[in-house]
N, C-alpha and C positions, 0 to 999 in steps of 0.2 A: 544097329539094333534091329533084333527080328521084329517085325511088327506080330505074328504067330505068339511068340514070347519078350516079353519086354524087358525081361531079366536075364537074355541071352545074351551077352556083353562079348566083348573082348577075347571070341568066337570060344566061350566056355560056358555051357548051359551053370546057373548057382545050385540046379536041384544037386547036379554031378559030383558039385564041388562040396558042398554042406557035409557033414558027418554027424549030423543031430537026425534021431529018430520021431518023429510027428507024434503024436501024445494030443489026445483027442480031449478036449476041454469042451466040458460040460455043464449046464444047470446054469445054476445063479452067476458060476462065475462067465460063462459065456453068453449070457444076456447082459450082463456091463459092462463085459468087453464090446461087444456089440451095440448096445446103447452109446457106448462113448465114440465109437469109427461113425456114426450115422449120426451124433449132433451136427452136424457144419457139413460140408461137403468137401471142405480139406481139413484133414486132422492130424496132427504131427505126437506121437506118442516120443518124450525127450526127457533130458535128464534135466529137473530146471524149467521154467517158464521164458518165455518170448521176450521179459524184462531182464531173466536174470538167469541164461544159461547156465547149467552147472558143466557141460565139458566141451571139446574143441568139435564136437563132430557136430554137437547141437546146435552149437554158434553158428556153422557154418551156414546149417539146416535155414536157424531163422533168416538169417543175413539173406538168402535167396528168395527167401519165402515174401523178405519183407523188398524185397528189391521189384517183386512180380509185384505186388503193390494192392492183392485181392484178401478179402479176410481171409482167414486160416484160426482154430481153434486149436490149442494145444492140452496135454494129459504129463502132466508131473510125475512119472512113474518112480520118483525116488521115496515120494510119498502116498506109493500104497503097493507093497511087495507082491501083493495078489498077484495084481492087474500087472502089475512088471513081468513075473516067471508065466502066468499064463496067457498073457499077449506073445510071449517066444513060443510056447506050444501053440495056441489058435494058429500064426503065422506062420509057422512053423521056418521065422526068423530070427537069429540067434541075437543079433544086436541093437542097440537103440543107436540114433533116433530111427522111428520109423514112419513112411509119412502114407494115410492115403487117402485116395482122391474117389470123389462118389462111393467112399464105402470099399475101394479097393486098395491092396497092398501095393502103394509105388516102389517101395525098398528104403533101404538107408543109404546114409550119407554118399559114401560112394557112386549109386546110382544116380543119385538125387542132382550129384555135382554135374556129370557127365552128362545126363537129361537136361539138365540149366546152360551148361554149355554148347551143347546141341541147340537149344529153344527147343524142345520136345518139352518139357515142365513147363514151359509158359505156354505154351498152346494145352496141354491137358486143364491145367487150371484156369483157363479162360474158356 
């Protein structure tokens, strides 16, 4: 993993690969999206709650989350479509879960796994 870019994986930069145009989110909706990454200092936007994931990729999300063993806040995006389609433009990341850490985009599931396997996500979150 580049440390320059942390989302340079599998020697293929994501901006490269993405085919989604960034769309600039503004006002009210980008102050609660913002207000919600800066509650906690790890925040997992996911389908579903910590109790009661709603798909496989979330589950996997928490199960790591909850194995690192530090709090973590989570964001229910199935219940509130705003904050779901304008957290993909803010991030200009197309998938859920998405996790991040001090207010910054760690990525989804895939990264998340790969970073945990690594120990790179237990030393960022510690």
């Amino acid at each position: 993993m580049s440390e320059e870019n942390p989302f340079k994986i599998l020697n293929k930069d994501i901006a490269e690969v993405r085919e989604i145009d960034p769309i600039k989110v503004e006002g009210e909706l980008k102050e609660r999206i913002e207000t919600i990454i800066s509650s906690a200092p790890v925040v997992l936007f996911m389908k579903g709650n910590a109790d009661f994931p709603q798909c496989g990729f979330s589950a996997n999300t928490i199960a790591m989350l909850k194995h690192i063993g530090k709090p973590f806040n989570t964001f229910d995006i199935l219940q509130d479509q705003d904050i779901r389609q304008g957290l993909k433009e803010y991030s200009n990341w197309p998938t859920f879960p998405q996790l991040y850490v001090n207010s910054k985009l760690i990525g989804g599931n895939d990264i998340i796994t790969e970073m945990f396997e690594d120990g790179d996500l237990q030393e960022i979150i510690k």
